[in-house]
Every structure is written in structure tokens, then in C-alpha cells.
ROZA-314262 format. One line per 10 residues: their letters; for each residue x, y, z of N, C-alpha, C. Coordinates in steps of 0.001 Angstrom, whole numbers, m for minus. Layout:
a) X Y Z X Y Z X Y Z  ...
END
This chain:
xxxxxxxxxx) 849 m1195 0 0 0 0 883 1242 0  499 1790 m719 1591 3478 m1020 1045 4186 324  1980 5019 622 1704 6118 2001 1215 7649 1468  201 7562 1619 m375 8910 924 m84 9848 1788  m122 11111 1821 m124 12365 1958 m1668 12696 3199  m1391 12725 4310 m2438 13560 4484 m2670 15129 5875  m3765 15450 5846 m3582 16388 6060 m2692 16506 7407  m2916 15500 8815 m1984 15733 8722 m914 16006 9644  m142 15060 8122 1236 15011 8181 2021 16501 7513  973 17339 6730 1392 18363 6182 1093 19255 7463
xxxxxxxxxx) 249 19378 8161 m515 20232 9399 1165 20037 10484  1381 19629 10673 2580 18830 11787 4090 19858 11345  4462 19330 9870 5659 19299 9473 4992 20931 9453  4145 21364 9102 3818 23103 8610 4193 24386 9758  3853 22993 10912 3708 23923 12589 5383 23858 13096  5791 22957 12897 7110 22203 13481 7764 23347 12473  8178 23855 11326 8600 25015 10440 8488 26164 11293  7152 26199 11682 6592 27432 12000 7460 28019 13111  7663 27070 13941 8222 27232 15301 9499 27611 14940  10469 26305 13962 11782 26499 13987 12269 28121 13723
xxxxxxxxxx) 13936 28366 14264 14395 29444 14330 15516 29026 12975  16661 28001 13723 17667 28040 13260 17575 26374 12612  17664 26613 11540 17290 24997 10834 18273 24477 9941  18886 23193 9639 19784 22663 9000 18512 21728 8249  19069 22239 6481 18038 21264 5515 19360 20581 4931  18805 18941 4982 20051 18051 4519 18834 17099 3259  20092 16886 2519 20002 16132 1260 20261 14960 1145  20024 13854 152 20960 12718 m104 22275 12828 m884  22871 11682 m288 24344 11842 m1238 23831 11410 m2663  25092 11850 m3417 24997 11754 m5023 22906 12283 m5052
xxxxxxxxxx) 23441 13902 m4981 22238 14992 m5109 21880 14744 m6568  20518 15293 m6794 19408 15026 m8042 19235 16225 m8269  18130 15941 m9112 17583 17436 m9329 16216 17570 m8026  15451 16913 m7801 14723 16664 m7128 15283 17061 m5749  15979 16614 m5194 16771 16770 m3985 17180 18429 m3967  18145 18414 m4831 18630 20019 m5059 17385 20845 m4970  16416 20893 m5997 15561 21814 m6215 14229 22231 m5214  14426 21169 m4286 13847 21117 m2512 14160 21278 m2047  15458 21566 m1925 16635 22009 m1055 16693 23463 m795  17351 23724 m2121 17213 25416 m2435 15972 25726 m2379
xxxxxxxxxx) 14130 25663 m2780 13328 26349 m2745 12959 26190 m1447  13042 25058 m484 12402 25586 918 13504 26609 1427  14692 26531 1529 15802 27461 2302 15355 28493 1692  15293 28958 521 14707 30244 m198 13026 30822 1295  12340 30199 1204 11166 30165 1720 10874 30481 3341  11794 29401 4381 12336 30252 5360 13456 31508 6115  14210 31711 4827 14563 33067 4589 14059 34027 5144  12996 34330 3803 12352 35315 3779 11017 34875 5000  10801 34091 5700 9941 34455 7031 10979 34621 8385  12421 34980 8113 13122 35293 9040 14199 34215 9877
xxxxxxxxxx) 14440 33318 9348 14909 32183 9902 16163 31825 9342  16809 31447 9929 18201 31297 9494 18197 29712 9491  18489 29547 8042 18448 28281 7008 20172 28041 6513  20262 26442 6460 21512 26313 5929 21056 24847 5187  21772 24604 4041 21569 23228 3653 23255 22418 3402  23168 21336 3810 24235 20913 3672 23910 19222 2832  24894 19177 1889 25192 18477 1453 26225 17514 1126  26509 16180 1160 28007 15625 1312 28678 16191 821  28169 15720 m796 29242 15839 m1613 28987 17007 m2568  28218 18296 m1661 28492 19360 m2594 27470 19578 m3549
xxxxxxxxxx) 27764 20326 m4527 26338 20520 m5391 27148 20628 m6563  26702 18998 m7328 27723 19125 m8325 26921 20255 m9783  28264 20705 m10878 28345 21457 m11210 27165 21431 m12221  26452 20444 m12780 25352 20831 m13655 23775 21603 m12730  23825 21665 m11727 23105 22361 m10621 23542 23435 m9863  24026 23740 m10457 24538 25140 m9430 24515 26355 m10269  23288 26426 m11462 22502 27339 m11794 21569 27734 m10675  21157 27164 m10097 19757 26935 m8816 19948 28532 m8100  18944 28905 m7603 19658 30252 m7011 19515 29469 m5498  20564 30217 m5335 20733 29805 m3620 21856 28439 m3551
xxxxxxxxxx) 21744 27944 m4589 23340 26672 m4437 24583 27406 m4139  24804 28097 m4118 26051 28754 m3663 26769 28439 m2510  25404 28569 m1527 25228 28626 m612 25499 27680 484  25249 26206 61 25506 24734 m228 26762 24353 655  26385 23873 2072 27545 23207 3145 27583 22088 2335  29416 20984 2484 29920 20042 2264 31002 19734 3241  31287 20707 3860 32644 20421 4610 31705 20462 6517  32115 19370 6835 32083 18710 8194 31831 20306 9290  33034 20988 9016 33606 21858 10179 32668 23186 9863  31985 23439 8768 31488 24476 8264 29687 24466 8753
xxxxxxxxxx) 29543 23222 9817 28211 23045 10058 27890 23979 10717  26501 24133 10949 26108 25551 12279 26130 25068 13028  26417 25340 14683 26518 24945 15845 25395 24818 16324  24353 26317 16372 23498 26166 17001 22011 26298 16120  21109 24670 16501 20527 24542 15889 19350 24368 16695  17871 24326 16199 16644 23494 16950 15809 22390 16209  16051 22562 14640 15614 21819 14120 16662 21713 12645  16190 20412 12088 16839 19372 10783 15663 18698 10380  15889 19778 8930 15065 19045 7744 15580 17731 7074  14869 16642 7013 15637 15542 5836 14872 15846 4608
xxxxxxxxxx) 15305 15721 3431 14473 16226 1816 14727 15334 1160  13522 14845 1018 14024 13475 m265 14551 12442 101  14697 12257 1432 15139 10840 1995 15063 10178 3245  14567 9198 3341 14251 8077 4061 15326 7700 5203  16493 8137 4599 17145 7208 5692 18473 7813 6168  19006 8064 7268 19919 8944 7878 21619 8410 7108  21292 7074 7092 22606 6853 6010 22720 7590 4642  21599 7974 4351 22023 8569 2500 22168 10114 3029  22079 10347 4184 22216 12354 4079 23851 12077 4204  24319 11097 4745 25922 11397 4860 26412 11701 6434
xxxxxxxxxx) 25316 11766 7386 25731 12467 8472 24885 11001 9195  25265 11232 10859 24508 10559 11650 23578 10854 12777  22669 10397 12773 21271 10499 13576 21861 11016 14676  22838 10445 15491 23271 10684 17166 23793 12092 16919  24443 12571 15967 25013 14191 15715 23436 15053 16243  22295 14841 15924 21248 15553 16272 20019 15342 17348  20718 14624 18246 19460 14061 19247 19215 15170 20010  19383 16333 20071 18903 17297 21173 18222 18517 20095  17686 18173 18309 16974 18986 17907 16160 18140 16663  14527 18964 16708 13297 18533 16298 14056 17808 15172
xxxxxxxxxx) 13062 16987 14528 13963 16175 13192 12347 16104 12592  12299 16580 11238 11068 16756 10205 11896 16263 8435  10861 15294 8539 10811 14288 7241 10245 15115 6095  10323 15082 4952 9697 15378 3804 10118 14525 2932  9237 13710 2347 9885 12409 1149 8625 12046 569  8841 11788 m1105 7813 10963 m1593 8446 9651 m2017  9263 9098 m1610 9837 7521 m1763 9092 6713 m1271  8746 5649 m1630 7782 4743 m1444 8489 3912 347  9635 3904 m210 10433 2839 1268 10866 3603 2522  9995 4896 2605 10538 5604 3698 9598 5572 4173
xxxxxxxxxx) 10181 5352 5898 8694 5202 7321 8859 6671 8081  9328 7169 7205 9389 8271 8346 10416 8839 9764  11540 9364 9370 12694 9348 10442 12251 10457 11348  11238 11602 11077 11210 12407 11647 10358 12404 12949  10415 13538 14074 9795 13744 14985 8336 14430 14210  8407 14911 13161 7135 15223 12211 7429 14839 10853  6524 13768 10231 6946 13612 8826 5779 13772 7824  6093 13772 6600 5035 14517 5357 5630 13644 3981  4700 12687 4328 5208 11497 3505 4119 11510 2444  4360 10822 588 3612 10915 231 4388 10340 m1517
xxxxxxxxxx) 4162 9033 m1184 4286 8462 m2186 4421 8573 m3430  2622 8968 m3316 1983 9199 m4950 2504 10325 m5304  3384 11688 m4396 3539 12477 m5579 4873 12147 m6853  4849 12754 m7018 5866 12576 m8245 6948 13079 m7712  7627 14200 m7177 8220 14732 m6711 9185 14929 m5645  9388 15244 m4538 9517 15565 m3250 9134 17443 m3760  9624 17855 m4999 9093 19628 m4844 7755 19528 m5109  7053 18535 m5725 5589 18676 m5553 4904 18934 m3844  5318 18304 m3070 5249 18166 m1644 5984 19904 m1060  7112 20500 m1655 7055 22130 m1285 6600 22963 m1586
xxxxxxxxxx) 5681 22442 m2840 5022 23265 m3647 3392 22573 m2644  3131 22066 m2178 2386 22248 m1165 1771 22960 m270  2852 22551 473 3954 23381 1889 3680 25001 1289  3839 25440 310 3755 26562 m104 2540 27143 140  1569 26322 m703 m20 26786 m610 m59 26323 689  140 25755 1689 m381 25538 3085 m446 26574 3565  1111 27200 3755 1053 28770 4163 554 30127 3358  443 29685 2011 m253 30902 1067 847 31630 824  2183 30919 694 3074 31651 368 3266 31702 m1400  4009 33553 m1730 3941 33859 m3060 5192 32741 m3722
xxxxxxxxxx) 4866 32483 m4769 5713 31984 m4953 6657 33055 m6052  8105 33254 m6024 8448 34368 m7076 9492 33422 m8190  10673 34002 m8793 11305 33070 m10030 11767 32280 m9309  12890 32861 m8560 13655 31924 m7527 13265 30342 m7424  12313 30658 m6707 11958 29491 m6062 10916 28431 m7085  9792 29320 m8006 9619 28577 m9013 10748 27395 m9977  12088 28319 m10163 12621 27998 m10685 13280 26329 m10089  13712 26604 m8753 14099 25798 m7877 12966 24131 m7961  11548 24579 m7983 10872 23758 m7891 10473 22781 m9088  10416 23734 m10418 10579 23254 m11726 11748 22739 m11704
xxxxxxxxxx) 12615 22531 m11418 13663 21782 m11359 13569 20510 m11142  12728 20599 m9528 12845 19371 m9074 12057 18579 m9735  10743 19051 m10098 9554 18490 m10722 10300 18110 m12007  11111 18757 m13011 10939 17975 m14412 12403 16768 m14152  13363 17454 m12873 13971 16698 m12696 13141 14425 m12359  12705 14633 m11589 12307 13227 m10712 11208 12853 m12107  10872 13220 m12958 9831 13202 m14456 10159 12375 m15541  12281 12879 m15265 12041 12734 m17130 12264 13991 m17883  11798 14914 m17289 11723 16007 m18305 10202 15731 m18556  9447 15237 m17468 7679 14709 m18082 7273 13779 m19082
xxxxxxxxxx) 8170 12751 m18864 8285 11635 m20339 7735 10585 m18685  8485 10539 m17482 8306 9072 m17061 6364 8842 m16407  6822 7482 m16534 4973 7383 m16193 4437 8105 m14860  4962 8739 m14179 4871 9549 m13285 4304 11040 m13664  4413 11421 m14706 3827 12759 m15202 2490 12426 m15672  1606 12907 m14367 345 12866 m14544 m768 14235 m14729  m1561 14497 m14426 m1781 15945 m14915 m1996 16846 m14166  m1897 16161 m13045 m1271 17239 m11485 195 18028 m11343  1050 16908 m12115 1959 17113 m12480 1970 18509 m13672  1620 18155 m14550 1406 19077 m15704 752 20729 m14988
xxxxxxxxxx) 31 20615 m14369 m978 21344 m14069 340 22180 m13035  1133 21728 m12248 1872 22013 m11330 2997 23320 m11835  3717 22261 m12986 4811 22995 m13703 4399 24197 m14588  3077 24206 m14671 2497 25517 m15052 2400 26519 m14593  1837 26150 m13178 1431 27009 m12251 3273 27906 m12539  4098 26689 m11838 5420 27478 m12043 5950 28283 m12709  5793 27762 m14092 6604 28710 m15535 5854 29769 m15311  4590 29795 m15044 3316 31252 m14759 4048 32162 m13736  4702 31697 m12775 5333 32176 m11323 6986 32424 m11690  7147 32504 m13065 8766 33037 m13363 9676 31664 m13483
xxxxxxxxxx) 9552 30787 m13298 10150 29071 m13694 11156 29851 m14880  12630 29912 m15033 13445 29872 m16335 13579 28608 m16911  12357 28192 m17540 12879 27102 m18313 13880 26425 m18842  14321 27868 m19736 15413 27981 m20869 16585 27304 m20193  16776 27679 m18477 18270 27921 m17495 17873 26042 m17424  16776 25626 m16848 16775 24597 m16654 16992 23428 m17506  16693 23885 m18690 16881 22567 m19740 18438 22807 m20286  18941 23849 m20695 20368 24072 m20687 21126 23033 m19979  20802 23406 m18242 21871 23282 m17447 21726 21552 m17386  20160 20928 m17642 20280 19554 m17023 20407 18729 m18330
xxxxxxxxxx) 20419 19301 m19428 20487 18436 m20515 21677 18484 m21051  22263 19603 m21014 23935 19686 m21575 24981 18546 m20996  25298 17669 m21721 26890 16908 m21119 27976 17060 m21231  28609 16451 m20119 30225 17077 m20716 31048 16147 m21639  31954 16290 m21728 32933 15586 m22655 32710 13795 m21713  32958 14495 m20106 33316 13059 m19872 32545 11974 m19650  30678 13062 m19601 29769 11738 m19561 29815 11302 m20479  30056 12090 m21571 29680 10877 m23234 30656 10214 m23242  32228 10031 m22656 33045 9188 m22942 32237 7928 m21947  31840 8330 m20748 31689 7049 m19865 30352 6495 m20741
xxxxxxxxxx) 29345 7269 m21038 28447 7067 m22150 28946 6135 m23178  29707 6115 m23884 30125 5492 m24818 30939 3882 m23824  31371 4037 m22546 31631 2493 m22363 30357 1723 m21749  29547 2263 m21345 28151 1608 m21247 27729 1453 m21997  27226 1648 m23521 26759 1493 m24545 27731 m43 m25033  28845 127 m24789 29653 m817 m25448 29703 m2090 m24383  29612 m2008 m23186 29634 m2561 m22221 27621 m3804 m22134  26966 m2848 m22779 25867 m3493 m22413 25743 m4632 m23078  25005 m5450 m21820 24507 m6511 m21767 23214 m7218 m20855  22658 m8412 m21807 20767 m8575 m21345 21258 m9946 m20578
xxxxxxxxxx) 19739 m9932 m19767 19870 m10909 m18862 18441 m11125 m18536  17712 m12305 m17796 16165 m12557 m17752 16131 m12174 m19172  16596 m13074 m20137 16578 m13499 m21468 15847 m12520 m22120  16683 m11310 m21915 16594 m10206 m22768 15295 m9374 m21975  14698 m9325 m21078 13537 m8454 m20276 14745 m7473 m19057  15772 m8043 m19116 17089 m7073 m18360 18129 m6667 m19133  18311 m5720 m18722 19842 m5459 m19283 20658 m4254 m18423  21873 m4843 m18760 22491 m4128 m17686 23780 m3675 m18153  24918 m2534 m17404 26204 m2413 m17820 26373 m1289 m16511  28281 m1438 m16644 28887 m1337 m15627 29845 m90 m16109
xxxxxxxxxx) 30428 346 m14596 31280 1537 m14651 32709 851 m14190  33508 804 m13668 34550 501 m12657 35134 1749 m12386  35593 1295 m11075 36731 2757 m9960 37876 3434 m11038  38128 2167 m11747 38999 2961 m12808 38657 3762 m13833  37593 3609 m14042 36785 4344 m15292 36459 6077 m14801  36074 5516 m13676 35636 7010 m12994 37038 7858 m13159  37907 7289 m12165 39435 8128 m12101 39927 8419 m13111  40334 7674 m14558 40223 7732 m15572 39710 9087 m16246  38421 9204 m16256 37685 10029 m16950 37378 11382 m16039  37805 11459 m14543 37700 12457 m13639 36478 12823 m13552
xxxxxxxxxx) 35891 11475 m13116 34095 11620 m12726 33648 11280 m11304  32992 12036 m11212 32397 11407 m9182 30962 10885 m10101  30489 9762 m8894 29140 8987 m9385 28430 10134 m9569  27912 11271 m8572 27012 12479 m8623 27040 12778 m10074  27693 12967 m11169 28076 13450 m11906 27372 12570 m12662  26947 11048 m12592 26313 10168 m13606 25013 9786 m13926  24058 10786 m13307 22593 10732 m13088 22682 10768 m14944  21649 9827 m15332 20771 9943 m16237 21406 8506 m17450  23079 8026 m16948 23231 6968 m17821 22422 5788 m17886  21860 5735 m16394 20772 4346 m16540 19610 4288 m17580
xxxxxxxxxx) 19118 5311 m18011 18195 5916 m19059 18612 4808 m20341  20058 4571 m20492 20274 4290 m22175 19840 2496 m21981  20297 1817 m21314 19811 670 m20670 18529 m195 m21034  18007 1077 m20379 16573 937 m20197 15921 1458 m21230  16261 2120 m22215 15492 2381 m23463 15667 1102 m24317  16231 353 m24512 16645 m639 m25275 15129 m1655 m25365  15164 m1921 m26651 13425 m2198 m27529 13553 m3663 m26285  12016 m4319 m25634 12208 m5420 m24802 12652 m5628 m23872  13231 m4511 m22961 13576 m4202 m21416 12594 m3881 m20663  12250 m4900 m19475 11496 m4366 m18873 12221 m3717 m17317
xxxxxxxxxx) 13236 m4483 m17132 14537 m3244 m16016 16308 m3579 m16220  16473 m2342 m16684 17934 m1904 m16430 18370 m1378 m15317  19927 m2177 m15176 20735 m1672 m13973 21837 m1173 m14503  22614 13 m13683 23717 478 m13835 24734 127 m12221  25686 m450 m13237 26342 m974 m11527 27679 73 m11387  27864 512 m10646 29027 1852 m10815 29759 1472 m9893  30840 703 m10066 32092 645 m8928 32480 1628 m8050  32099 1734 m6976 32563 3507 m5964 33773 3214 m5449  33907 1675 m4793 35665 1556 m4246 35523 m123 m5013  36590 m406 m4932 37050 m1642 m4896 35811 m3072 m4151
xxxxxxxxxx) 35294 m3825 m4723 34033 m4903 m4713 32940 m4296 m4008  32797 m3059 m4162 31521 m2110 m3617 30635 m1601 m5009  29626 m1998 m5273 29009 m1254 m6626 28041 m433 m5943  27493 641 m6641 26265 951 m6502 25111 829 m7519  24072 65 m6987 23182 m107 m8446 21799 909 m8650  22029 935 m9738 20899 2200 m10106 20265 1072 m10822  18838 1357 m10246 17636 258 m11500 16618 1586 m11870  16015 768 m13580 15051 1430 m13671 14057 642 m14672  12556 845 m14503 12081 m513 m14649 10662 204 m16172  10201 m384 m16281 8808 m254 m16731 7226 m675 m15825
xxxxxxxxxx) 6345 m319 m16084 5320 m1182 m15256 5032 m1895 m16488  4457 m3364 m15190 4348 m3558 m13888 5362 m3441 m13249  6397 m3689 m13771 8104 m4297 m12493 8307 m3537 m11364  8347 m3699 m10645 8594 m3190 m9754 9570 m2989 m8987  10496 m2170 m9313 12198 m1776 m8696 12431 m1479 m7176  11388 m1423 m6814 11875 m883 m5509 11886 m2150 m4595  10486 m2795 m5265 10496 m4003 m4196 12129 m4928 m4412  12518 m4781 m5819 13749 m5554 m5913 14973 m4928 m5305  14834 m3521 m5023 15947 m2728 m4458 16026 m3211 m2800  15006 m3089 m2449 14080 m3289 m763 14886 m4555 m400
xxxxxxxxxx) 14681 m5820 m1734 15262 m6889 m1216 16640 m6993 m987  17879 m6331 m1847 18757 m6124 m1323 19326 m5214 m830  18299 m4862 281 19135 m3645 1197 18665 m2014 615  18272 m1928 m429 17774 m459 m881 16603 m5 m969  16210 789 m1797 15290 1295 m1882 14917 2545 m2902  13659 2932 m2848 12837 3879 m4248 11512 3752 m4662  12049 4267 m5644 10427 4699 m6638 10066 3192 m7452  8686 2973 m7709 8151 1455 m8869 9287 1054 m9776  9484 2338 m10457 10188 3040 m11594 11594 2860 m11660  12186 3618 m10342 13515 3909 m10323 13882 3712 m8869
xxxxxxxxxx) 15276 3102 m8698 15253 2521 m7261 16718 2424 m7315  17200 2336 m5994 19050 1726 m6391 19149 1179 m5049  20393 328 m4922 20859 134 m3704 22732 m391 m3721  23291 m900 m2604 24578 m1191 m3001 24873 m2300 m2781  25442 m3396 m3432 26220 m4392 m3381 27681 m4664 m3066  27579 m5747 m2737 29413 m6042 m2187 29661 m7435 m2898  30722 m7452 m3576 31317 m8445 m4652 31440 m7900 m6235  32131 m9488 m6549 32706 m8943 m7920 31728 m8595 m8650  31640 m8330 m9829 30477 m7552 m10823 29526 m8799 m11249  30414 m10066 m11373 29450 m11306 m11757 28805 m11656 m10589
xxxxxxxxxx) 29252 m11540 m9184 28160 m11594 m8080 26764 m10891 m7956  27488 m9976 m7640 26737 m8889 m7914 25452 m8606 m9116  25843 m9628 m10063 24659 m9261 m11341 23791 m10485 m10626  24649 m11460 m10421 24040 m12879 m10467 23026 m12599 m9254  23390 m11547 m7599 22140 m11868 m6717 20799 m10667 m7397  21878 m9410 m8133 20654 m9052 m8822 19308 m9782 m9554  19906 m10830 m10104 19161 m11729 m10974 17714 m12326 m10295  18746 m13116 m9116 17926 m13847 m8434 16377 m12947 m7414  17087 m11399 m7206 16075 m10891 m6542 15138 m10641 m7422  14974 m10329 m8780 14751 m10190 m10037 13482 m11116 m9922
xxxxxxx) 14134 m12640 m10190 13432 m13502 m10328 12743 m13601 m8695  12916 m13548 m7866 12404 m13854 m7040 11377 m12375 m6449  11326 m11528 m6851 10557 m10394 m6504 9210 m9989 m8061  9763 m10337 m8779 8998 m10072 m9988 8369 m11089 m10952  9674 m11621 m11267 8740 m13272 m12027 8126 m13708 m11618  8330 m14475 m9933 7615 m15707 m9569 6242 m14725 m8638  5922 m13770 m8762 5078 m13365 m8123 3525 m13707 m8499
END
């Protein structure tokens, strides 16, 4: 059963804001657009009602996002945290391992959830959970109308981000006409399109090289309804790529005519992969992510493995078969 949205969990997380003074908004590692663009438009938002906002992120705000207004702004370094805090936003994630930081760092301030991931229960002392949206900025674009706040470019912009980010660009089966109806409202509210499709569609030299060894690299499996291909630690160093930097290669995978889910397995250290899945309906990725240790969207899901790349494909397989086929 999906965890819907209700009032409330939006009523809670709206009051718990209300109160906060001094707030730390944290992200997941290897940031999205989705993540980013929730990031920057709520910090934009308690700003301007007087509150001193910081967002921190592991690994930074890599460089195809830092058009965003307000990424500038963007903690990564440990020592650069604020001291004094009362409350911590989580955005876009479920689980205190993917912000990069640890739960015990904050036991003496409020902790408020915001996530539409299907595998998150909720870490917060107030959470605003909600599956069905498409988004996590659909859920600030909420939050927005809760309080009747204006929305201006800034933060439109920030939110159109996130929205065409977690979409597709409004291609994945997730763009429904709430959706549509949403990103309107935005572009109406100053959304720079133009900045956004620029910044998230342009590649650099070195994704199309790593582009080009996945293409060459691919290979099917569940007799051609999978297919999959790999990165290695050397490829990255090689080509002077951090994973953050590789959002959108799982896409080529998974377009391939008779796939019903592609994985991207990306070597981060030595017999550590990280797998990015992405599926069609019915399949269901998350439940196969869930089984080994991860988690996500129907659609799109990842988690991490330990072993060689043929291990590693082979328990993929089996969760595969054992979460989806034999069901």
C-alpha cells in the first residue's frame, strides 16, 4: 500500500517550520535534481519568514546544478556546520545513512521528514510522507499553498527543477496531470525554463566518454527483459568523474526495444558497486531494491552491493526472479 499524503502530516511538518528558528536542511548523497531543487526552494522560503536556514550536502552541489539560485550557498565540509541549531530538515530521503551524516550528531533537535519515496517510514519527529507524488518539490510546492506563500522566479525555478527533474523532463509514467498542471502554475510564477533545460540536458565531454563504455559494455539478462552495464573505480578516475556526476546513464539501458529493467552498476571503491535500476510497469524496482538492502520509486530505485560484478549481477538476478517473475 503506497503512504499517501495527508492532512496531517502536512498540518505537523507546517507547525514544526513554524516554530523552527535556526534549521539545518540536509540532502541525499549523489544529489538530483529533485533533492537540489527542494533544497534550495524551501531554504529560499524560510529566509524570507526570518529564519536562518543552511543546507548541507556531502558531496556538494555538483556542477550541472549550481545554476539553482541559492546553491552557492551549499555546506559540504564537516567543520562548516552551524553549531546552534533546533531543528533538521531531511528532503528526499528516508534514511539517515544517505544524508551522509549521523542520527546521534542531532538528538537534542526537532527532526522533520519530507519524502515521496515509497520505502521511507518516516525518520522524523514530524513527517510529510507521500508516495503518490511525483516529486519531493511537488510536496514544497504544497507546503507553499499551506502557508499561502507567493511563490516568485527563484523558487519557481528551484521547484521546476525538481519536478521535471524526478519526471524525465515529463516523459516518465509519473507525469500525470497534477503534475502538468503544477509545472504551469510554475513557468506562470517566473520558472526559467530555458536555465533549466540548458543546465540539465547539456553533457560534458566526460559523460559521453563514460556514455560510450556503457553502450559498449551493455549486456541482457532474464533473457533479454534485463539489461544491464557497468562503470569501474577505474573508469571514474580515468575520466575524472564522481558517481554524482552520472545521473541519467541508466536511461540508455533501459530504453533498449524489450527491457522491462535496467541496472547500472558503478564501482565507488574496490568490490563495492552501486546499483541504479530502472524498470517499466508492472516491475517493480523498488520491491527488488528493498530486497537487497535499498530502496525507491516502482520506476527507479538503487541500492549497493558487495562483490565482484558477476556476483553482484548474479544476486541481482535472483532478486529479479524472485521479486517479480515468480510473483
Amino acid at each position: 500500500m503506497s503512504k499517501m499524503a495527508n492532512d496531517n502530516g502536512l498540518c505537523q511538518v507546517a507547525a514544526a517550520l513554524q516554530k523552527a528558528s535556526r534549521l539545518l536542511l540536509l540532502g541525499h548523497v549523489s544529489p538530483d535534481g529533485d533533492s537540489l531543487g527542494s533544497l534550495t526552494a524551501l531554504r529560499q522560503i524560510l529566509l524570507r519568514q526570518g529564519k536562518a536556514a543552511h543546507i548541507f550536502v556531502a558531496e556538494g552541489c555538483p556542477a550541472r546544478y549550481q545554476f539553482l539560485p541559492g546553491s552557492d550557498s551549499i555546506i559540504s565540509d564537516l567543520a562548516d556546520l552551524p553549531t546552534r541549531l533546533d531543528t533538521v530538515v531531511v528532503l528526499d530521503c528516508g534514511e539517515w545513512d544517505r544524508t551522509g551524516l549521523e542520527a546521534e550528531r542531532f538528538q537534542q533537535q526537532l527532526v522533520v521528514n519530507i519524502d515521496h519515496h515509497r520505502t521511507s517510514q518516516g525518520l522524523g519527529h514530524a513527517n510529510y510522507l507521500d508516495s503518490d507524488a511525483a516529486a519531493t518539490g511537488m510536496l514544497i510546492l504544497k507546503l507553499c499553498d499551506y502557508w499561502q506563500v507567493e511563490i516568485d522566479g527563484p523558487v519557481a525555478t528551484c521547484l521546476y527543477t525538481a519536478i521535471a527533474g524526478d519526471t524525465g523532463f515529463f516523459q516518465h509514467s509519473n507525469t500525470t496531470a497534477v503534475v502538468h498542471e503544477a509545472a504551469a502554475r510554475l513557468l506562470a510564477a517566473g520558472a526559467n525554463q530555458a536555465l533549466v533545460v540548458e543546465n540539465l540536458q547539456s553533457k560534458t565531454p566526460a559523460f559521453l566518454q563514460a556514455l560510450n563504455l556503457v553502450l559498449k559494455r551493455l549486456s541482457s539478462f532474464l533473457g533479454g527483459k534485463g539489461a544491464y552495464s557497468f562503470l569501474t573505480a577505474a573508469d571514474l578516475q580515468r575520466l575524472g568523474l564522481h558517481r554524482s556526476e552520472l545521473e541519467g546513464l541508466v536511461d540508455y539501458p533501459r530504453s533498449l526495444m524489450g527491457v522491462q529493467l535496467a541496472a547500472l552498476l558503478v564501482e565507488i571503491e574496490p568490490g563495492k558497486f552501486k546499483v541504479s535500476l530502472r524498470s517499466r510497469a508492472p516491475w517493480d524496482v523498488s520491491a527488488v531494491a528493498a530486497t537487497l538492502g535499498g530502496g525507491g520509486h516502482s520506476q527507479a530505485a538503487g541500492c549497493t552491493l558487495l562483490g565482484t560484478l558477476e556476483e553482484c549481477i548474479e544476486r541481482l538476478t535472483a532478486a529479479t526472479v524472485e521479486v517479480v517473475l515468480l510473483q
